[in-house]
N, C-alpha and C positions, 0 to 999 in steps of 0.2 A: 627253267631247267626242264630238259625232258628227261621220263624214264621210259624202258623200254625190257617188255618181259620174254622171253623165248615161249612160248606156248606149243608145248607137243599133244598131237592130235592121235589118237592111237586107231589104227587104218585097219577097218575092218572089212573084210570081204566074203560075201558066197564062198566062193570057190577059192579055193589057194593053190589051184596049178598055174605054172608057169613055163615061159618058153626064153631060155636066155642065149645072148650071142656071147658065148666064152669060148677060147680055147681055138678048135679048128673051126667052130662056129662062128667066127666075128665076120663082121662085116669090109671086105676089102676090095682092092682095087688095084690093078697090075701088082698084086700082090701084096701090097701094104694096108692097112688099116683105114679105114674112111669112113666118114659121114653121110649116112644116104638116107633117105624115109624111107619106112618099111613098113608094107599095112599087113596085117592079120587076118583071114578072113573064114567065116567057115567053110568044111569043108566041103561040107554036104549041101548047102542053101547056097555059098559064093557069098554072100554078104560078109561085106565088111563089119569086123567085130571091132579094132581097133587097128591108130597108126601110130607111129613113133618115128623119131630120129637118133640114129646110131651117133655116139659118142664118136670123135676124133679119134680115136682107137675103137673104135668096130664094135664095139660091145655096146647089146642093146635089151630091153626087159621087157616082157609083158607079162601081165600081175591079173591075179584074179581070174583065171579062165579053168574051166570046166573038164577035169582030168579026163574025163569018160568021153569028152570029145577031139575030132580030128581037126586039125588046121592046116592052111595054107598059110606058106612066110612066104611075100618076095617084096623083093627090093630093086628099086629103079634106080637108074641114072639120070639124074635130073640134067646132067649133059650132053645126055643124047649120045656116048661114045661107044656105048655096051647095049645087049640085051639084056634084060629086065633078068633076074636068077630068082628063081622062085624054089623051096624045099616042099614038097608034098606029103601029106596026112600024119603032120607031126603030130604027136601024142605030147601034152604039156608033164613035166616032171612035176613029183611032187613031193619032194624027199625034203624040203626046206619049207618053216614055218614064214609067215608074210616078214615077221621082223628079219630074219634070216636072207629073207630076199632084200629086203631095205639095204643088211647091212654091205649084201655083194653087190649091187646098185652103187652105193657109197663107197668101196673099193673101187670101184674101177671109176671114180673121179677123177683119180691122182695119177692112175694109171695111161 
């Protein structure tokens, strides 16, 4: 017989600003929702801070970034059909506590 325990991990970070793809912010494509990777980078150095992949509905998170700084978002076509769209010297919101972020992350699974 096996057992088998959920173990939650309580996710701590530095910083607790974030930059999310909701709303008019998703990620799409000839207007619809889509799947693309999306890197993060600073705004000021150009370094890559981190990357992700957009949810089949457009909607994407990054967690743990640095209110008091500026970022680049963009997002490529790994298709080759578009030009790369990039957002410039976003400011991360920070109006939601990390679990708060967990749980809009967790929403848009189903969505």
């Amino acid at each position: 017989m096996q057992a088998f325990a959920e173990v939650y991990t309580q996710l701590t970070l530095t910083n607790s600003g974030y930059i999310a793809g909701d709303g008019v912010g998703i990620v799409t494509v000839r207007g619809k929702p889509a799947e693309r990777s999306i890197w993060l980078l600073d705004a000021q150095t150009m370094s890559v801070e981190q990357i992700t992949i957009s949810l089949n509905n457009g909607h994407y998170l990054f967690i743990g970034l640095d209110p008091l700084k500026e970022y680049l978002v963009m997002v490529r076509d790994y298709k080759k059909e578009f030009e790369s769209f990039a957002w410039d010297y976003v400011k991360p919101a920070d109006d939601l506590t990390i679990a708060e972020q967990q749980a809009l992350w967790q929403s848009w699974q189903t969505n």
